[in-house]
C-alpha positions in Angstrom: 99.9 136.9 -43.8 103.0 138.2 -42.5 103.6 138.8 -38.7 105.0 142.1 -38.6 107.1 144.0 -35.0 103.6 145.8 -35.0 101.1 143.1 -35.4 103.4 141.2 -32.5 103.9 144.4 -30.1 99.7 144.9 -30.5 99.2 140.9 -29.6 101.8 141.1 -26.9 99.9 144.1 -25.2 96.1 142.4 -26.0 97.0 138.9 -24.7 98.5 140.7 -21.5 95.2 142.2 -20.6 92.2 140.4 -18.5 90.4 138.1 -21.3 87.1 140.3 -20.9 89.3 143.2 -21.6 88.5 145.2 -24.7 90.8 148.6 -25.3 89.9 151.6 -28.1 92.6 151.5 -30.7 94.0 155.1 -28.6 94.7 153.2 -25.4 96.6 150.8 -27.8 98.7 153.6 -29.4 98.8 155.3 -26.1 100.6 152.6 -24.5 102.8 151.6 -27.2 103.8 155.1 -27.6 102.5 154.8 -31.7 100.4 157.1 -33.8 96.6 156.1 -33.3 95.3 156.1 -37.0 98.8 153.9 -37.8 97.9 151.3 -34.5 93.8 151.8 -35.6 94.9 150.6 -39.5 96.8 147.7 -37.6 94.0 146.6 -35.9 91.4 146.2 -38.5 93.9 144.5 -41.0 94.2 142.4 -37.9 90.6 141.8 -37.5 90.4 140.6 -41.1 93.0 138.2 -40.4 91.5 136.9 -37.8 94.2 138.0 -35.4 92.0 140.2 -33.3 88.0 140.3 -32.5 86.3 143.6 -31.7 83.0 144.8 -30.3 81.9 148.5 -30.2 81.2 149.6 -26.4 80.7 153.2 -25.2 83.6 154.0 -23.7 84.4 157.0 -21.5 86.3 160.1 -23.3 88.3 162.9 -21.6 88.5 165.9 -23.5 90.6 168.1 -22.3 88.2 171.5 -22.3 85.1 169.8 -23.5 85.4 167.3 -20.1 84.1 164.0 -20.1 81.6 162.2 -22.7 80.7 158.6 -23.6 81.2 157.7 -27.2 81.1 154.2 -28.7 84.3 153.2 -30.1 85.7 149.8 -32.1 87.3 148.1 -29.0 89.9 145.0 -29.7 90.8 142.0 -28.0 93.5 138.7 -29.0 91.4 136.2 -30.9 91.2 133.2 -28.8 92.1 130.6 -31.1 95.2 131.7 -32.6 
C-alpha cells in the first residue's frame, strides 16, 4: 500500500475531527477543495486498507431548490489503530 498526498491530506482532515465524528465523502471533498467521486474512490480504497472505518447514518442534505431531506450516506472516520 502506498501512502499517497491524497490518502495523507484525507487522514490529516479525519484525525483532526472529534473521534465520534463521521463526515460524508462531500464534506471531505468540500473541505479539501477536491472532486467528490475522486475523494469518495479515496475513501473506500482506504476502507479496504484498513486506513479508514465507515458507518452509514442519515445525514441531513441541502438541496438547493428541492430544500432540505435526510438521506443515509457512507460516512468515514481514521481507523483507530493505525
Amino acid at each position: 500500500m502506498r501512502m499517497t498526498r491524497n490518502k495523507q491530506m484525507i487522514l490529516d482532515l479525519l484525525a483532526s475531527e472529534p473521534e465520534d465524528e463521521y463526515l460524508p465523502a462531500a464534506a471531505v471533498a468540500e473541505r479539501l477543495g477536491k472532486r467528490m467521486t475522486d475523494v469518495a474512490r479515496t475513501l473506500r480504497l482506504m476502507e479496504d486498507q484498513g486506513l479508514v472505518v465507515s458507518v452509514v447514518r442519515e445525514v441531513p442534505v441541502d438541496r438547493p431548490g428541492l430544500g432540505t431531506y435526510t438521506r443515509a450516506l457512507k460516512c468515514y472516520q481514521r481507523a483507530v489503530d493505525i
